[in-house]
N, C-alpha and C positions, 0 to 999 in steps of 0.2 A: 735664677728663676727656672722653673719647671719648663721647657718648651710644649710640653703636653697640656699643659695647663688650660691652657686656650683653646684644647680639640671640640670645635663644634661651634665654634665663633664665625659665624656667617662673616663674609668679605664683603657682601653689602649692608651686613648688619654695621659694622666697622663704621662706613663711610655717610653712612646715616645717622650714626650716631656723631662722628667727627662735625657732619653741617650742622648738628643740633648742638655742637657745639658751641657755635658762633653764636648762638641765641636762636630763641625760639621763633617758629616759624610753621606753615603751611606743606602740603606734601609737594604742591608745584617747587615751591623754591629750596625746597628738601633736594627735588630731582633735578635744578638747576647747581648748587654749589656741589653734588656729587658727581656730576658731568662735567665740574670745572677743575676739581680734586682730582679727577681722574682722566683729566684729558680730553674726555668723552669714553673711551673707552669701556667704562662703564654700564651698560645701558641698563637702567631703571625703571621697568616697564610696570602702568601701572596695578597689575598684579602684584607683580616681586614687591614693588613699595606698598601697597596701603594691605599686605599680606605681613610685612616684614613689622609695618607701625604697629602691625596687632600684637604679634611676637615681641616685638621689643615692650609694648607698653603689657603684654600679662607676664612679662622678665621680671618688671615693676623697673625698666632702666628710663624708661621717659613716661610722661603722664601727658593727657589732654587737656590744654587750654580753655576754659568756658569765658562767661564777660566778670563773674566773682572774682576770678584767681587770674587777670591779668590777660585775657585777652584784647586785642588791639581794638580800641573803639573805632571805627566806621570801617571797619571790613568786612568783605561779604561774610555773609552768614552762613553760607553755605558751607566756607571753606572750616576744615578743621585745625585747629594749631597743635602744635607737638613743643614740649619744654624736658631739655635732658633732666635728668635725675639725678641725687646721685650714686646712686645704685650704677645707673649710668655712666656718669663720669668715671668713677672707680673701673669699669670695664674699660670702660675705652683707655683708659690710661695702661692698664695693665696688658692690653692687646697690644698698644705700642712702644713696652717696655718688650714685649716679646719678639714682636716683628721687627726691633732695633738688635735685637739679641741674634735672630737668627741671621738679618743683613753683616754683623758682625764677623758671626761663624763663616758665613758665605763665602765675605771680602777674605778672610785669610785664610779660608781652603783654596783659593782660588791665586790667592797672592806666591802661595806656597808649591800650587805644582808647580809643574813644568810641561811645554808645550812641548811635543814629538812631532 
């Protein structure tokens, strides 16, 4: 696989779309299993996220949940749901064929020097 392939693949895009993997959901508990995925480390402030849900949903990688297509009956209303795609999945799978690739290269450069 190309490692370049993926230039331009946000690191919060990633993990946003990783929680929308578990199944669809809302942006609070979007920014709940990305702070779990990541330790916390991550922080997903709610610019970065409901900036990111626009980008990824005009990507066409996730779509917006309405009460037609499978929205949770008696949830607030207010809140918006988000369902990966699979436009979607297809990235995410392929951004962690890549990020396994280059952990690979890593471990054996690393296996391979030698410490002075």
């Amino acid at each position: 696989m190309d490692l370049g392939a993926a230039v331009g693949f946000k690191q919060h895009w990633f993990y946003i779309l990783l929680a929308l993997a578990q199944g669809a959901t809302h942006g609070a508990e979007i920014r709940r299993r990305v702070a779990e995925h990541t330790e916390g480390t991550l922080k997903m402030y709610p610019a970065m996220l409901y900036g990111s849900l626009e980008d990824l949903l005009d990507q066409g990688y996730i779509t917006e949940i309405d009460e037609r297509s499978g929205r949770p009956t008696g949830e607030n209303e207010r809140y918006r749901y988000y369902r990966l795609c699979l436009a979607g999945r297809k990235a995410l799978a392929a951004e962690t064929r890549r990020l396994e690739q280059v952990t690979r290269i890593a471990r054996e450069a690393m296996a391979s020097g030698r410490a002075t």
